[in-house]
Jmol script that loads the backbone (N, CA, C; Angstrom):
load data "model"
ATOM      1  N   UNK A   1      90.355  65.987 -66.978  1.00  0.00           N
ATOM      2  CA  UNK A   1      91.673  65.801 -66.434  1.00  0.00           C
ATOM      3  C   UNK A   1      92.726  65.781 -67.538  1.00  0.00           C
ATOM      4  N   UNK A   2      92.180  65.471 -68.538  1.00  0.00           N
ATOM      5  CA  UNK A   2      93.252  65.589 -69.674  1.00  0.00           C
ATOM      6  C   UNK A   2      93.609  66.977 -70.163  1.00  0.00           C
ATOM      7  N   UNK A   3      92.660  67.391 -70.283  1.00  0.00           N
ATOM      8  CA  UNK A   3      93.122  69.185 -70.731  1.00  0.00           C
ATOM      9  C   UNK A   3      94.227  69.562 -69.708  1.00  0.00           C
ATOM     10  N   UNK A   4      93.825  69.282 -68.614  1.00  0.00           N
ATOM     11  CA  UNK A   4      94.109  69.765 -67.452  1.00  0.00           C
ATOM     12  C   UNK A   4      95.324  69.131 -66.869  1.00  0.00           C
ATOM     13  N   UNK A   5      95.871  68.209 -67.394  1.00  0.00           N
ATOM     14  CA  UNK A   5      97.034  67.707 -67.851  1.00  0.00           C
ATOM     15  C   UNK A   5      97.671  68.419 -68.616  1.00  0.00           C
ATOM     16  N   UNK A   6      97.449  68.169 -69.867  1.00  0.00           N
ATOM     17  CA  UNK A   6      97.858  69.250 -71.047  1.00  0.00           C
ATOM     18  C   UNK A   6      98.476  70.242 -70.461  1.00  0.00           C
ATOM     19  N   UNK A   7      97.726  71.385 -70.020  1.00  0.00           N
ATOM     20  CA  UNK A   7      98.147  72.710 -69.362  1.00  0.00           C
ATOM     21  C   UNK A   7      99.466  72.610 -68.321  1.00  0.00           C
ATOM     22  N   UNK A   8      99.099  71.340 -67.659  1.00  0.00           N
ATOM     23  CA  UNK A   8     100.016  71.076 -66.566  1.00  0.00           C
ATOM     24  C   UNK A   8     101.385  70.729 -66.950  1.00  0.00           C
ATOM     25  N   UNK A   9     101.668  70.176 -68.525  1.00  0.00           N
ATOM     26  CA  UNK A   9     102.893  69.752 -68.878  1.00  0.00           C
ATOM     27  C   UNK A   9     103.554  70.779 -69.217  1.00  0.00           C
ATOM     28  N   UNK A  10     102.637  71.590 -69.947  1.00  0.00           N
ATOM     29  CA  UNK A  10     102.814  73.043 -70.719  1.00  0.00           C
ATOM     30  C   UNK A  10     103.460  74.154 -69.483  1.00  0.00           C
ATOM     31  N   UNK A  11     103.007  74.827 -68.472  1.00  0.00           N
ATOM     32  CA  UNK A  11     103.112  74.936 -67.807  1.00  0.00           C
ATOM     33  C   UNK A  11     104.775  74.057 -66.798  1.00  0.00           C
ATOM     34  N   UNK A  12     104.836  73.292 -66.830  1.00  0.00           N
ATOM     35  CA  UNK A  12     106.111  72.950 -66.099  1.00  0.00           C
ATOM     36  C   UNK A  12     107.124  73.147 -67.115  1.00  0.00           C
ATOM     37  N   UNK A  13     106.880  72.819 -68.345  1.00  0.00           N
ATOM     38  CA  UNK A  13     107.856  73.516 -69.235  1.00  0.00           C
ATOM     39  C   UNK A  13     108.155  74.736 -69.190  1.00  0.00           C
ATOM     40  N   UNK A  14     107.324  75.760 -69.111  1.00  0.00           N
ATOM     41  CA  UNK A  14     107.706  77.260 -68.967  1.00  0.00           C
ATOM     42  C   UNK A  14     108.724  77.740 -67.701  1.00  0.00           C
ATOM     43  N   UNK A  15     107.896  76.890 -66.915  1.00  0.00           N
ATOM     44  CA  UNK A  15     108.568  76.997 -65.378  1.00  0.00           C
ATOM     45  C   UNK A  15     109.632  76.641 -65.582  1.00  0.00           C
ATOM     46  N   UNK A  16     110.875  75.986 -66.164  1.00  0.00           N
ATOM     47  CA  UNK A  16     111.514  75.546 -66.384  1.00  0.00           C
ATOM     48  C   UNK A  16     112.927  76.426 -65.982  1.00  0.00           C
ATOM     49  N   UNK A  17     113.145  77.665 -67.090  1.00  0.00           N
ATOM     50  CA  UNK A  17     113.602  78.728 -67.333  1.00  0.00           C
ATOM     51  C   UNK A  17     113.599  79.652 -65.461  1.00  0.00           C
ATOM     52  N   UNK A  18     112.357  79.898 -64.989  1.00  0.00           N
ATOM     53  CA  UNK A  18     112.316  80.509 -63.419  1.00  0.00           C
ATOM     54  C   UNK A  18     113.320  79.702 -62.648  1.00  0.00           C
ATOM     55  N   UNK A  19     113.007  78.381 -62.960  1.00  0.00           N
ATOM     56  CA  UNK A  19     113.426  77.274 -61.725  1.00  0.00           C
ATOM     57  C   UNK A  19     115.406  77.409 -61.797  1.00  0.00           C
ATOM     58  N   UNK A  20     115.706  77.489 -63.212  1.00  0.00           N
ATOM     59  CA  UNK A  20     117.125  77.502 -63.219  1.00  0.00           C
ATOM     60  C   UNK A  20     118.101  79.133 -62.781  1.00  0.00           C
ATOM     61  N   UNK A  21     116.703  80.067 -63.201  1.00  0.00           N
ATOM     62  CA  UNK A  21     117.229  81.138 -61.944  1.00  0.00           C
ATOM     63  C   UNK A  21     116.843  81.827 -61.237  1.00  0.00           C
ATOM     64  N   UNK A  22     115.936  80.960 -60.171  1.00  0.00           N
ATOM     65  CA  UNK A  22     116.218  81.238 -58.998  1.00  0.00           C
ATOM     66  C   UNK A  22     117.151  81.415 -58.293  1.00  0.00           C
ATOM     67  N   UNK A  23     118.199  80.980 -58.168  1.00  0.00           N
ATOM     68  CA  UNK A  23     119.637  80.974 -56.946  1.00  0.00           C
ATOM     69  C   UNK A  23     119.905  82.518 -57.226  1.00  0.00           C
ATOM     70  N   UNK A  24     120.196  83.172 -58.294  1.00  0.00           N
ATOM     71  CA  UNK A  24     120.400  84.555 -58.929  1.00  0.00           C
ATOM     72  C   UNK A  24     119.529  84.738 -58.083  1.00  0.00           C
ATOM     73  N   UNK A  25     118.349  84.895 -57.471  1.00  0.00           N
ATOM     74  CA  UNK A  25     117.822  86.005 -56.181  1.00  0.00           C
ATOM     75  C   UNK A  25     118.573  86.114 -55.107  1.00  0.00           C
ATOM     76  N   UNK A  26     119.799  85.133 -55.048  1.00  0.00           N
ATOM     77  CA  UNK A  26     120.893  85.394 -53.759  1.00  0.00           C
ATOM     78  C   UNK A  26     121.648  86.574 -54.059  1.00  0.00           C
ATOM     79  N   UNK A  27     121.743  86.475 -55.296  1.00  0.00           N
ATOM     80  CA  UNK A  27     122.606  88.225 -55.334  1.00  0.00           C
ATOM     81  C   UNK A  27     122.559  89.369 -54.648  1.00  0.00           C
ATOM     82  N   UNK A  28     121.387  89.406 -54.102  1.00  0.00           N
ATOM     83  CA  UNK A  28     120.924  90.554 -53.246  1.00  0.00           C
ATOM     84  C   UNK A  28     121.090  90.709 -52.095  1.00  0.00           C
ATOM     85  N   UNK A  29     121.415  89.327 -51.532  1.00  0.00           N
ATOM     86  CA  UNK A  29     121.875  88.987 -50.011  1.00  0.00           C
ATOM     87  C   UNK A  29     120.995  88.132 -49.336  1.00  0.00           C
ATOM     88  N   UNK A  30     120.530  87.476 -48.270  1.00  0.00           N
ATOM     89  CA  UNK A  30     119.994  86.399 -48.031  1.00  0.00           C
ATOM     90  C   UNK A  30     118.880  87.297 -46.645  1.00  0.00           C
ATOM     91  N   UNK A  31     117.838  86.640 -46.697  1.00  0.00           N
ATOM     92  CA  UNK A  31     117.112  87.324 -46.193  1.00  0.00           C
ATOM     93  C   UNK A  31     115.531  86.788 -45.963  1.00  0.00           C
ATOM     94  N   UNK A  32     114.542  86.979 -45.156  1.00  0.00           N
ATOM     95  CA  UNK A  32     113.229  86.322 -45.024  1.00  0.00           C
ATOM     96  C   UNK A  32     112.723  86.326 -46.540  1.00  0.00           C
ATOM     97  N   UNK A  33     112.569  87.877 -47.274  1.00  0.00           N
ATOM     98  CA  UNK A  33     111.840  88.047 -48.469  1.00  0.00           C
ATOM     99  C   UNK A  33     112.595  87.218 -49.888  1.00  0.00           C
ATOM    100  N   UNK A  34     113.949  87.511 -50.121  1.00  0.00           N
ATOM    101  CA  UNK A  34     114.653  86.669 -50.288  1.00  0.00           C
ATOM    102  C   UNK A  34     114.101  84.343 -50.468  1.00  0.00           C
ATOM    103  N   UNK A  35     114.164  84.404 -49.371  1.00  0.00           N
ATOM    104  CA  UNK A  35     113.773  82.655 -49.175  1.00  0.00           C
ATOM    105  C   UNK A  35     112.147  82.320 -48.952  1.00  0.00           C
ATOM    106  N   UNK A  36     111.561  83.552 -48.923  1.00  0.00           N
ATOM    107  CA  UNK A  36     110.221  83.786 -49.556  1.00  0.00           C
ATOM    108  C   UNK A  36     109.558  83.148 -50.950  1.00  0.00           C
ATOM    109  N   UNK A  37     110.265  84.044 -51.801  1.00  0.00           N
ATOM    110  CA  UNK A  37     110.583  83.880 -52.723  1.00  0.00           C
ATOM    111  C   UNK A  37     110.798  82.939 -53.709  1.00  0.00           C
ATOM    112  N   UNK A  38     112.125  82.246 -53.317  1.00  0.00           N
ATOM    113  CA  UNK A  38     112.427  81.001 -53.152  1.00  0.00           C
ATOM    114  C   UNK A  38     111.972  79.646 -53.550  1.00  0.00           C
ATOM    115  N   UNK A  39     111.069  79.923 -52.081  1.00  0.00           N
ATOM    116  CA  UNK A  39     110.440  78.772 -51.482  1.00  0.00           C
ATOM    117  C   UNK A  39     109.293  78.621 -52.291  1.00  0.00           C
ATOM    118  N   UNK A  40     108.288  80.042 -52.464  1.00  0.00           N
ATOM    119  CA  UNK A  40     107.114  79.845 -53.423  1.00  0.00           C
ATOM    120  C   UNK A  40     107.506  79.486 -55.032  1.00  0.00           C
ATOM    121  N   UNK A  41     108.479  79.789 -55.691  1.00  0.00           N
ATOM    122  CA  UNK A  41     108.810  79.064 -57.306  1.00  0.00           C
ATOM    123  C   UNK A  41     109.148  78.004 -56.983  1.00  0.00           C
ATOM    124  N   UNK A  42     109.622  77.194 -56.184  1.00  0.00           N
ATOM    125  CA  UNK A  42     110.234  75.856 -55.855  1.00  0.00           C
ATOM    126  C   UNK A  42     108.778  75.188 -55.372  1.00  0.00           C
ATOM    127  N   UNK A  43     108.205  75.488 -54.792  1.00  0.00           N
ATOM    128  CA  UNK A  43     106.660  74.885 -54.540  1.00  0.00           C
ATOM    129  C   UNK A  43     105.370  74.606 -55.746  1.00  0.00           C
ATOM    130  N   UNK A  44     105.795  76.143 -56.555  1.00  0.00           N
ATOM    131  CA  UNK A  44     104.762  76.041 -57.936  1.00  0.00           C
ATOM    132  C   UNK A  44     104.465  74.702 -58.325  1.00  0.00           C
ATOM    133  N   UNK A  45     105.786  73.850 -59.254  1.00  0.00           N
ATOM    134  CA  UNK A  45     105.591  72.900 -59.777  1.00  0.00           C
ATOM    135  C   UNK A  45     105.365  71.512 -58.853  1.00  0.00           C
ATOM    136  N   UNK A  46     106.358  71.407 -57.829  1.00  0.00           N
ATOM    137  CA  UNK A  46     105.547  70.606 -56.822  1.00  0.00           C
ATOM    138  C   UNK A  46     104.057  70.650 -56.628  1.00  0.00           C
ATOM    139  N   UNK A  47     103.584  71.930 -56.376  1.00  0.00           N
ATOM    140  CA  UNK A  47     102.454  72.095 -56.357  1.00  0.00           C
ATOM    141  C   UNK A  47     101.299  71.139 -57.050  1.00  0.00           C
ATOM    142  N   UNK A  48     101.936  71.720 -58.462  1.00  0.00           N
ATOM    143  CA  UNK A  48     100.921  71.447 -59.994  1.00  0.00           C
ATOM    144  C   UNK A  48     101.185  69.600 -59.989  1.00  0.00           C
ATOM    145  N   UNK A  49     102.125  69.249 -59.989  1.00  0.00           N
ATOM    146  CA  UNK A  49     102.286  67.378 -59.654  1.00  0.00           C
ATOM    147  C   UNK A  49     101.589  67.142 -59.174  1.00  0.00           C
ATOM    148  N   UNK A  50     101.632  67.034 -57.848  1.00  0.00           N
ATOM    149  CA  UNK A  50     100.785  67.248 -56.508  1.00  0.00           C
ATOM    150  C   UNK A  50      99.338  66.842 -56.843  1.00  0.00           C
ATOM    151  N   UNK A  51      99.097  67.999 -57.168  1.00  0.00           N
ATOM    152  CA  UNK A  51      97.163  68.512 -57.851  1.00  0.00           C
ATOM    153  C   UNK A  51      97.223  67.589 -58.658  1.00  0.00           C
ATOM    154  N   UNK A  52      97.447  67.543 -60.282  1.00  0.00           N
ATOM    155  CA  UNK A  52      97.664  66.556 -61.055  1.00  0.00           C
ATOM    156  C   UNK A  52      97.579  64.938 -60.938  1.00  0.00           C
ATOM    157  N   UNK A  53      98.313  64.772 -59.790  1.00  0.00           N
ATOM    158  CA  UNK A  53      98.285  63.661 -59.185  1.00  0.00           C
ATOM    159  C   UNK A  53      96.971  63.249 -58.614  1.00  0.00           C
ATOM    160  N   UNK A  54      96.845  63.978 -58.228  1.00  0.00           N
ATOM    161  CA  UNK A  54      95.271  63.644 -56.458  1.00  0.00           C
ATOM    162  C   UNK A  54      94.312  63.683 -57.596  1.00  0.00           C
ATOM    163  N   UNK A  55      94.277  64.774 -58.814  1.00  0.00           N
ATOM    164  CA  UNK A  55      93.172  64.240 -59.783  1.00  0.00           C
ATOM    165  C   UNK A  55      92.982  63.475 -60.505  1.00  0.00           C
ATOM    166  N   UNK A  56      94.220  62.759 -61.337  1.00  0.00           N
ATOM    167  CA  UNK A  56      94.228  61.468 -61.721  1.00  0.00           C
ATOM    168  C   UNK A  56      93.792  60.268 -60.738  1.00  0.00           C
ATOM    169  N   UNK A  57      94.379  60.184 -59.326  1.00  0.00           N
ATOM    170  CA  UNK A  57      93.753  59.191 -58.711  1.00  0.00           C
ATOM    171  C   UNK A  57      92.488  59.093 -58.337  1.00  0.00           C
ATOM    172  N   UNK A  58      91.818  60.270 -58.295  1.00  0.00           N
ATOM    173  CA  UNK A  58      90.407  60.976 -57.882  1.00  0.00           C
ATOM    174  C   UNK A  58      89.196  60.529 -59.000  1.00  0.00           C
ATOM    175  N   UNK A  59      90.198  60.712 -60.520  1.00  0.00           N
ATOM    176  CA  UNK A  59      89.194  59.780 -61.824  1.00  0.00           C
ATOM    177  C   UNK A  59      88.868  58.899 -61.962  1.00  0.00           C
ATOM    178  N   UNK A  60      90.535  57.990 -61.328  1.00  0.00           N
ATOM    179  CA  UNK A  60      90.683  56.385 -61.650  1.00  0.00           C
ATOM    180  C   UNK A  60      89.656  55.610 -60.458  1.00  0.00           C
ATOM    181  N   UNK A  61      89.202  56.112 -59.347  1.00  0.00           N
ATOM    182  CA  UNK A  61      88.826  56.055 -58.303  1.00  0.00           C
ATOM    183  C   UNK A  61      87.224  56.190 -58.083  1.00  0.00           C
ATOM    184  N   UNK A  62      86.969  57.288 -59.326  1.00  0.00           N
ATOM    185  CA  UNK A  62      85.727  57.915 -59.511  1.00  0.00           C
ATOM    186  C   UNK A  62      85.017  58.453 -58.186  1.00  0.00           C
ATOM    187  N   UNK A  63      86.051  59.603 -57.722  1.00  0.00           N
ATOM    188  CA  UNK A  63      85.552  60.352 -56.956  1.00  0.00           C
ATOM    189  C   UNK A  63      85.482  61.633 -57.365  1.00  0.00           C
ATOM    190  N   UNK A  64      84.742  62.577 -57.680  1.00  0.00           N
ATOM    191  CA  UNK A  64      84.853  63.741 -58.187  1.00  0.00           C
ATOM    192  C   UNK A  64      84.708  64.735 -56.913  1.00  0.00           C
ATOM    193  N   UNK A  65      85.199  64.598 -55.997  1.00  0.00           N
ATOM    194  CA  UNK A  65      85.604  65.372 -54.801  1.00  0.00           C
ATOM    195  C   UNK A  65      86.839  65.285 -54.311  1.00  0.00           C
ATOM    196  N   UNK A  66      87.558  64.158 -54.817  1.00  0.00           N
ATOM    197  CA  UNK A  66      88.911  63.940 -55.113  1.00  0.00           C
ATOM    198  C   UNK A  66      89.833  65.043 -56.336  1.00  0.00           C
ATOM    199  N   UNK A  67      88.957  64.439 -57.837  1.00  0.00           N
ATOM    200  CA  UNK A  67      89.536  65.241 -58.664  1.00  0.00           C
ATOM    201  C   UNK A  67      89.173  66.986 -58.671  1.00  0.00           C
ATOM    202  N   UNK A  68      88.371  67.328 -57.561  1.00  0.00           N
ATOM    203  CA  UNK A  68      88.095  68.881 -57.654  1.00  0.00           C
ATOM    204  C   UNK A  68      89.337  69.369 -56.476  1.00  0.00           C
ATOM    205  N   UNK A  69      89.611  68.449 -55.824  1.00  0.00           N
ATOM    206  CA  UNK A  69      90.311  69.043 -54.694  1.00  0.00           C
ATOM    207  C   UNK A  69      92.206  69.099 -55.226  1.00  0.00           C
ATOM    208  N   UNK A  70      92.102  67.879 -56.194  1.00  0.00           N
ATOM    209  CA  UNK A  70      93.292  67.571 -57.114  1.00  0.00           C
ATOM    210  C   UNK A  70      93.263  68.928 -58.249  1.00  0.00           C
ATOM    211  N   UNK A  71      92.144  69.516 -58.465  1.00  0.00           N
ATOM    212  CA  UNK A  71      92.337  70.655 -59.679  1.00  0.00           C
ATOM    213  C   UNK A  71      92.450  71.600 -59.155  1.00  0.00           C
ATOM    214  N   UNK A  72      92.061  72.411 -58.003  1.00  0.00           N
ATOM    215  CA  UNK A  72      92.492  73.112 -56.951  1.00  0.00           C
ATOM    216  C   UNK A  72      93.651  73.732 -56.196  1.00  0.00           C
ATOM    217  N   UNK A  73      93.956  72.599 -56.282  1.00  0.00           N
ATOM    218  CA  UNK A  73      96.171  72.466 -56.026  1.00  0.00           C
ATOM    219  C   UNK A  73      96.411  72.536 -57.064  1.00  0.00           C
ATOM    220  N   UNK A  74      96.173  72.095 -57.936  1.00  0.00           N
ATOM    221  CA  UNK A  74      97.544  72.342 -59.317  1.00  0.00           C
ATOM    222  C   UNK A  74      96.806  73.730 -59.612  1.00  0.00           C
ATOM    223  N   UNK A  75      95.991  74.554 -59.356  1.00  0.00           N
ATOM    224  CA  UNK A  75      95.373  75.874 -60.160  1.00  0.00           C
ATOM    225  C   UNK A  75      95.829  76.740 -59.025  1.00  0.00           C
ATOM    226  N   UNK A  76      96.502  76.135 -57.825  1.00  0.00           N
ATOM    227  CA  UNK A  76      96.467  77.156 -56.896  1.00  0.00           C
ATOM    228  C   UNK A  76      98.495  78.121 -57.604  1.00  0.00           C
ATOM    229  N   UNK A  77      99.110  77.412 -58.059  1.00  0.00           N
ATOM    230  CA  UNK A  77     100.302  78.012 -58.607  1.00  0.00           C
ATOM    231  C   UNK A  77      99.999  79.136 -59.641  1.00  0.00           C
ATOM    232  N   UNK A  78      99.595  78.554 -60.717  1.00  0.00           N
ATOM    233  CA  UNK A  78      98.716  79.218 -61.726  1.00  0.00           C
ATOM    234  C   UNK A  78      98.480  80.788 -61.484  1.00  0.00           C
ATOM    235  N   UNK A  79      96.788  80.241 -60.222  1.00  0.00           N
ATOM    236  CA  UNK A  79      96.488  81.621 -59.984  1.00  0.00           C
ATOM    237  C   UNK A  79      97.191  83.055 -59.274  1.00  0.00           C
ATOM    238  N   UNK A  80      98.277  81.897 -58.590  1.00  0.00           N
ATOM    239  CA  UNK A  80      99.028  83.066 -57.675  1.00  0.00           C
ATOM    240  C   UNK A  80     100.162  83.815 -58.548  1.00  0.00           C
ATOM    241  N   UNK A  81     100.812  82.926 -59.652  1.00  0.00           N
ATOM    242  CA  UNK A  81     101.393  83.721 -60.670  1.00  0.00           C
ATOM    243  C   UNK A  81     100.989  85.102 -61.594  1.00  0.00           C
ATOM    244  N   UNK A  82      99.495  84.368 -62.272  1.00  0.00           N
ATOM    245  CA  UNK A  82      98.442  85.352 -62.412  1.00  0.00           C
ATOM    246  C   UNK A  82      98.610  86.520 -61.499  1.00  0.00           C
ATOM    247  N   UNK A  83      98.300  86.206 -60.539  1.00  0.00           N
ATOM    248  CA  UNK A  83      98.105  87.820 -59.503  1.00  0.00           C
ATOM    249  C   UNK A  83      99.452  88.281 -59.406  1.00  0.00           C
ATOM    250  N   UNK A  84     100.422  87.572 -59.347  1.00  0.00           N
ATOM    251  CA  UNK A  84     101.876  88.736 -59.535  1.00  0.00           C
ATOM    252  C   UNK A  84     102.151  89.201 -60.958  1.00  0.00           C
ATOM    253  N   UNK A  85     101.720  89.029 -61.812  1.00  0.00           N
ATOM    254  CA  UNK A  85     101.895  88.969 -62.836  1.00  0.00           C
ATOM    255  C   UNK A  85     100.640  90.417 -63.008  1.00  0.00           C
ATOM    256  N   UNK A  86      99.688  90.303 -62.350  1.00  0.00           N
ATOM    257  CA  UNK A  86      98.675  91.458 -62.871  1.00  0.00           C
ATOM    258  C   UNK A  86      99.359  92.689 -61.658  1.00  0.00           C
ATOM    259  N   UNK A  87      99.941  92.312 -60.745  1.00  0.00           N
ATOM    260  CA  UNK A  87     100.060  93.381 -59.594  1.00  0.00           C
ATOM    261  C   UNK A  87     101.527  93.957 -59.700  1.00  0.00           C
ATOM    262  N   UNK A  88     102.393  93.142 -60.841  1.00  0.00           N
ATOM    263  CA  UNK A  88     103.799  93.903 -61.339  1.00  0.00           C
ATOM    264  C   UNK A  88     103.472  94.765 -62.070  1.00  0.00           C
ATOM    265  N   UNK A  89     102.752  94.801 -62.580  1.00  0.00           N
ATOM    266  CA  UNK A  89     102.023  96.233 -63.714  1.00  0.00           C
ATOM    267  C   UNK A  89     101.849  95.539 -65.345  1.00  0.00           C
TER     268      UNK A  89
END
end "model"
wireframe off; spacefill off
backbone 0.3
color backbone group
């Protein structure tokens, strides 16, 4: 959980930079794909907290069906970036 922390701080830092422009996707006009959009970079880091969270309590707790379901959510932002990131070219 600590690595996995690590990554997670690292990671919201980067995000950082997306999160302040987002609104700049209104330029284009407002729209389903548009608030699509949106909605999924505004969820990322919620996301990764989220996960982060449920696995820290999942350690302190010593449930390791807790902290897999807590590493899961925070990897689920991650991976979906990954795949836009391999499917933009």
């Amino acid at each position: 959980m600590t690595v996995a922390t690590i990554i997670g701080v690292l990671l919201l830092m980067a995000s950082t930079f997306v999160l302040r422009m987002s609104p700049e996707i209104f330029d284009s006009g407002y729209n389903v794909t548009t608030w699509s959009v949106v909605i999924a970079i505004w969820s990322a880091p919620v996301l990764l907290i989220a996960g982060l969270v449920i696995g820290w309590v999942g350690t302190v707790r010593n449930r390791r069906s807790l902290v897999v379901l807590g590493l899961v959510l925070a990897a689920v932002p991650v991976l979906a970036s990954a795949g836009i990131i391999v499917m933009a070219g």
